[in-house]
N, C-alpha and C positions, 0 to 999 in steps of 0.2 A: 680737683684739689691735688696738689703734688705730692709726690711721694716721699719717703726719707730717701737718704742717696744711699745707692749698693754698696755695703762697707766690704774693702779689699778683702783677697784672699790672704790669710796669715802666713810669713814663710814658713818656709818648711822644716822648722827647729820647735817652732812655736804651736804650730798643725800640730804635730806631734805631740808635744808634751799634754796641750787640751783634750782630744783624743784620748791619751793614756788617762789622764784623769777622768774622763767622764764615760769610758766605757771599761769599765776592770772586770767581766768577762769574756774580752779579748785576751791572748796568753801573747798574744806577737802584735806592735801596732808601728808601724815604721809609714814616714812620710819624706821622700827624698824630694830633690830640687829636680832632677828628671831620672829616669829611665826608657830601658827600650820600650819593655810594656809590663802595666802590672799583671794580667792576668798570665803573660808570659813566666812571670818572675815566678809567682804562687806553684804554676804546674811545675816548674822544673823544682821548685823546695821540694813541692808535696810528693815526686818522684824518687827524689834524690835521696830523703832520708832515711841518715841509717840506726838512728834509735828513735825514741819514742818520744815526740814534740808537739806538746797538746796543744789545740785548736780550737776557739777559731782562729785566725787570723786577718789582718788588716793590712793593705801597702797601699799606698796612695802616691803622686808624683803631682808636680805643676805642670811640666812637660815630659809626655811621651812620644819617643822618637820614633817607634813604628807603633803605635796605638791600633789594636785591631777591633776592626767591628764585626760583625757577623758576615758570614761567607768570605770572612780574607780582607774585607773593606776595607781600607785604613779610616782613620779617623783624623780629622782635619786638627791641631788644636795651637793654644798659644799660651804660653806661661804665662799664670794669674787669669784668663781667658776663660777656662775650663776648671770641673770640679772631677777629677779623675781616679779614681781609687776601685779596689778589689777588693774580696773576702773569700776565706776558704773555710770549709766545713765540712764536717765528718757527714756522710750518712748514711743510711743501710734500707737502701730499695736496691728492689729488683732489677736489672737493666732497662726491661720492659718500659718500668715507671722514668727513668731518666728523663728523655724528653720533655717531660712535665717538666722539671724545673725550670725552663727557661719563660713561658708565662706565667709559672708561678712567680718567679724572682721578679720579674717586670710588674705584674698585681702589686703584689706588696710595695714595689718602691712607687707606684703610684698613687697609693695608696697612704704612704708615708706623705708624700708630696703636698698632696690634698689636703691633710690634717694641720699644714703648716700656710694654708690662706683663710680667708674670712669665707663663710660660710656660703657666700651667695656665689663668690667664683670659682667654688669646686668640682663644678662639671666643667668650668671652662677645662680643665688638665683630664686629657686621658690617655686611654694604652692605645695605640695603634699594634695588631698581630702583627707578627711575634714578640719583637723586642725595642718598639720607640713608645716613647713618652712626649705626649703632643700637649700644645698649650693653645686653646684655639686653631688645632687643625693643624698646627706647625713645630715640626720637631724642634723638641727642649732637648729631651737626652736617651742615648741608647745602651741598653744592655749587650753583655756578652756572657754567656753562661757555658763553663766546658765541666769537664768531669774526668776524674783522672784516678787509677789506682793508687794507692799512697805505697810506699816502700814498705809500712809495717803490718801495710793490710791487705795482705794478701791470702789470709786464712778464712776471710769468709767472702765466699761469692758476692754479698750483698753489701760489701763495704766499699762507699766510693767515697773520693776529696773531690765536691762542687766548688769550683771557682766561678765568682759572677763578680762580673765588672761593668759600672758604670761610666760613664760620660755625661756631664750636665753639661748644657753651657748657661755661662755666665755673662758673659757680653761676647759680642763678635755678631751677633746676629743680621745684622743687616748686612756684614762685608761677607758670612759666611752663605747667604742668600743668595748673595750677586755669584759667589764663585760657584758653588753647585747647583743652581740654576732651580732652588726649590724654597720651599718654607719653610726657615729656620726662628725659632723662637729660644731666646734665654731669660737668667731669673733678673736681670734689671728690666728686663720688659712688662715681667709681671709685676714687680716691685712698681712699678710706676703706675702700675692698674691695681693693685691691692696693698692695702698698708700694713696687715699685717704679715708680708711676704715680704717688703720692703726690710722690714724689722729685723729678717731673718740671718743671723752667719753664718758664711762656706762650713764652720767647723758642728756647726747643729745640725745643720742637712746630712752631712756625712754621719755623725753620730746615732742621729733619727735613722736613715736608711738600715746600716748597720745593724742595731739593733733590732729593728722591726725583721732583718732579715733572720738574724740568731733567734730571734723568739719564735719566728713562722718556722726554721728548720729543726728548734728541737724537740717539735712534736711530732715530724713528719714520719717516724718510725711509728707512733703508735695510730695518729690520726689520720695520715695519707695525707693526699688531695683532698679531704673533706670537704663540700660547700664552694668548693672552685669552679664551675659554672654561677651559683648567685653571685659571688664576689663578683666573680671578671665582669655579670653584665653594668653592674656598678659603674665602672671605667670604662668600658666599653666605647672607643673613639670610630669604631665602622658599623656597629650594632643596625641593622637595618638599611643600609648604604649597600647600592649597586657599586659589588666590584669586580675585578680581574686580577685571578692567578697568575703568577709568573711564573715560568722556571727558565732559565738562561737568558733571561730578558725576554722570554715569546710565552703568549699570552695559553696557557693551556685550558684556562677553563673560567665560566664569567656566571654570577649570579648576584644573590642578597644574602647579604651577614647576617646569621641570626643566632649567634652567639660562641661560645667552646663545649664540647662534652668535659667530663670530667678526666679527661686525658689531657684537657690544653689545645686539641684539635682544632681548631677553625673548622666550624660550620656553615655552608653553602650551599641557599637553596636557589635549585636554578630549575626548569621547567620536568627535566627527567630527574626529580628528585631529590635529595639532602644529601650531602658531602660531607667526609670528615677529610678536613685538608691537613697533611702532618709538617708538625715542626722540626723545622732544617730543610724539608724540600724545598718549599717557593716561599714567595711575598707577595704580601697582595698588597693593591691599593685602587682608591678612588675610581671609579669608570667614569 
């Protein structure tokens, strides 16, 4: 049966104003027509300030002219194309705990994702470690998580501004396939496989994600990573799959996924034993 058709992305006047309306525990919510990159944008504010400018915050763009993805990547995109935006936020861990944020932020937006199809195609969407979002095995959308001292927080060791930024895509899927030479999945794909994804607007995904991320980080001070191995097996898109480590594109280590510790680790059991593999070192994928 067909699906409803992908309703456009709103300009970016109108992003904005929906936005402002429906998330007023945001204090900053800006949606420009492009920039170079939002996660760029957020570090250099949350750097830069020289009084005291409550948070969280919100920047989003149609197009981004250097769009970065994890390790330097750029990011392919095309105005109306892509669903692009960032968020900043206070937090107060450890350094140690930092790292974790980056599958935590990718959980929750898959998490969020999930909530937004009909209930039989929710395992089709999961997390590939560390930071993609797969829709039947085919990247939908990736995260970029940094962390940054803020100008006015410098008094407690344990105070940092996380910036995580997403990438959805929206269409471009099959041109975006052919040019990187892999599987690429967006939300008219799904839309055309579930109706209540069909349904869905660019400005509620963003809202939805957003949210889901505000609510997950402002308990992180008292609750941690609490439950973050049961979550993640949840989404879990390598859970039990024979894979291979990367680092510099050379394959350093090969076994079976069998889940995260509660660090966000990637775990890999291979004949001499169980592995915690750290995030930012390698990538894994599919053997």
């Amino acid at each position: 049966m067909p699906s409803l058709p992908q309703l456009p992305l709103p300009m970016p006047e109108r992003m904005q104003a929906l936005l402002q309306q429906s998330l007023p525990e945001f204090h900053c919510i800006e949606w420009v027509g492009r920039t170079t990159s939002t996660n760029a944008d957020l570090l250099h504010r949350a750097r830069a300030e020289a009084g005291t400018l409550a948070r969280p915050w919100l920047l989003g763009a149609h197009l981004q002219e250097s769009g970065r993805g994890r390790s330097g990547r750029s990011w392919q995109n095309r105005s109306g194309a892509n669903l692009m935006f960032s968020c900043a936020f206070d937090i107060f861990l450890p350094p140690a705990s930092l790292p974790t944020l980056s599958p935590f932020g990718g959980l929750i937006a898959a998490e969020t994702l999930r909530s937004l199809l009909t209930a039989s195609n929710r395992p089709l969407l999961t997390m590939k470690w560390p930071n993609d979002l797969q829709w039947r095995f085919a990247k939908l959308a990736g995260l970029l998580v940094e962390v940054t001292r803020a100008g006015t927080a410098r008094q407690s060791a344990d105070h940092h501004v996380a910036i995580l930024g997403i990438g959805i895509n929206l269409d471009d899927a099959r041109a975006l396939s052919t040019s990187l030479n892999r599987r690429i999945a967006d939300w008219s794909e799904i839309g055309r496989a579930d109706s209540a994804a069909a349904r869905v607007r660019p400005e509620q995904i963003v809202m939805r994600i957003a949210r889901a991320w505000y609510e997950n980080f402002s308990v992180l001070t008292s609750q941690g990573f609490e439950g973050l191995p049961e979550r993640y097996a949840a989404v879990d898109g390598l859970l039990g799959q024979k894979i291979d480590i990367l680092e510099n594109d050379r394959i350093v280590r090969s076994g079976n996924a069998v889940g995260v510790n509660q660090a966000g680790q990637l775990l890999l059991r291979s004949p001499d034993g169980e592995h915690a593999i750290s995030v930012g070192e390698v990538s894994a994928r599919t053997a």
